[in-house]
C-alpha positions as CSV (number, residue, x, y, z in Angstrom):
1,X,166.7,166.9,81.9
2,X,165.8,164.0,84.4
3,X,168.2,162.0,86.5
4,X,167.4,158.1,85.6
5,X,167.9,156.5,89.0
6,X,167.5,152.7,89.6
7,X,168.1,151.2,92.6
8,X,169.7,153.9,94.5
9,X,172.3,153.6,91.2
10,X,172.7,156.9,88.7
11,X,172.5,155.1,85.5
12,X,172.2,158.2,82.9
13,X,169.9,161.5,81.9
14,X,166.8,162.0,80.3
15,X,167.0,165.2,78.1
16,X,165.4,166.7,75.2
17,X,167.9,168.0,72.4
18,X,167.4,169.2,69.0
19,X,170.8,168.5,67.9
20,X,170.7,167.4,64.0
21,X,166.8,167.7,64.2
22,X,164.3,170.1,63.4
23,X,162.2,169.1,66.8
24,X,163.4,168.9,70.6
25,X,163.0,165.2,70.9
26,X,163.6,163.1,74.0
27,X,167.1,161.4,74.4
28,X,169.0,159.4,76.7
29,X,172.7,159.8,78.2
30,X,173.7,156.5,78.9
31,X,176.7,156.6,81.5
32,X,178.2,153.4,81.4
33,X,178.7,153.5,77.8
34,X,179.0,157.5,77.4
35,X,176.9,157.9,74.7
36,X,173.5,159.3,73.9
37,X,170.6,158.0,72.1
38,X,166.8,158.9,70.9
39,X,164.1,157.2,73.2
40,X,161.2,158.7,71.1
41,X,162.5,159.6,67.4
42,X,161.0,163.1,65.5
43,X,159.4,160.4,62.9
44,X,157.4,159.3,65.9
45,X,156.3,162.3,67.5
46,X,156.9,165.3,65.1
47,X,157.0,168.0,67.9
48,X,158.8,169.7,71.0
49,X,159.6,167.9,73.8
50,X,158.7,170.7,76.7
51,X,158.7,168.7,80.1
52,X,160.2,165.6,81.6
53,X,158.7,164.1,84.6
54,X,160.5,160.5,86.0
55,X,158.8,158.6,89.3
56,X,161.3,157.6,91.6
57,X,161.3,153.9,90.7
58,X,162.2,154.6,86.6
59,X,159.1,152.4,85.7
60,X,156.8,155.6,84.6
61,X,158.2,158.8,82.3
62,X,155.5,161.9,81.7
63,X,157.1,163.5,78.4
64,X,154.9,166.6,77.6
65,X,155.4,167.8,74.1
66,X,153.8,170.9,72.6
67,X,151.3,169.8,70.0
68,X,150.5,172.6,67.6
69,X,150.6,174.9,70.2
70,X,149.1,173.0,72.9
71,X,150.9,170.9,75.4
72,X,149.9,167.0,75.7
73,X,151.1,164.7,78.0
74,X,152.4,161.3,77.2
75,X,153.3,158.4,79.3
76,X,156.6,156.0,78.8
77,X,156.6,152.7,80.8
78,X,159.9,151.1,81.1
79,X,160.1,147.3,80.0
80,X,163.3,146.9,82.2
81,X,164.5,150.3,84.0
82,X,167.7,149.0,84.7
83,X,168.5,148.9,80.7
84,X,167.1,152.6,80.3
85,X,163.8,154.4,79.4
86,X,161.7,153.0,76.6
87,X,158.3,150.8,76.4
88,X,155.3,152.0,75.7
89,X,153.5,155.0,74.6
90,X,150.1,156.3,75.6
91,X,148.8,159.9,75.2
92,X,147.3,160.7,79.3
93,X,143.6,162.2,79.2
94,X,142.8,164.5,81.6
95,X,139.5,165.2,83.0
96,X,138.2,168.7,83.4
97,X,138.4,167.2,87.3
98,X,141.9,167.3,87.5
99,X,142.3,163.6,87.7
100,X,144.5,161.9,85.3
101,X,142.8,159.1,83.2
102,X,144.9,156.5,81.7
């Protein structure tokens, strides 16, 4: 799991469980209220969680889920990092270069 740091301020964790599910999907431990919840449910993406990559601000999460066998990065942009990880969803291209198109 990933630490979810705003402001200098621990707010919770980032993990991947497959507890009651038939996929590791990607959940959040919320500390002030102690309890956990999905970010990205299994009906939405239908496959293993394998990384989690936070930047150091909690505006941008790489989730990188293994996709029939391959792995695929996907990007999570937080609407408000302070309330936790969630926003948007796009699948990250990358060029036979090595640079990251979004």
């Amino acid at each position: 799991g990933r630490l979810w740091v705003v402001g200098g301020v621990l707010k919770g964790v980032l993990f991947a469980s497959n507890e009651q599910r038939d996929f590791m999907t990607l959940r959040y431990f919320d500390l002030s209220t102690g309890t956990s919840c999905e970010v990205v449910s299994e009906s939405e993406m239908a496959w293993d969680v394998e990384h989690i990559a936070a930047s150091g601000d909690a505006k941008n999460t790489v989730v990188v889920y293994n996709v029939d066998g391959c792995s695929q990065a996907f990007i999570l942009r937080a609407r408000d990092p302070a309330s936790g990880p969630a926003g948007l969803r796009t699948e990250l291209k990358l060029a036979f270069t090595g640079v990251i198109d979004v």
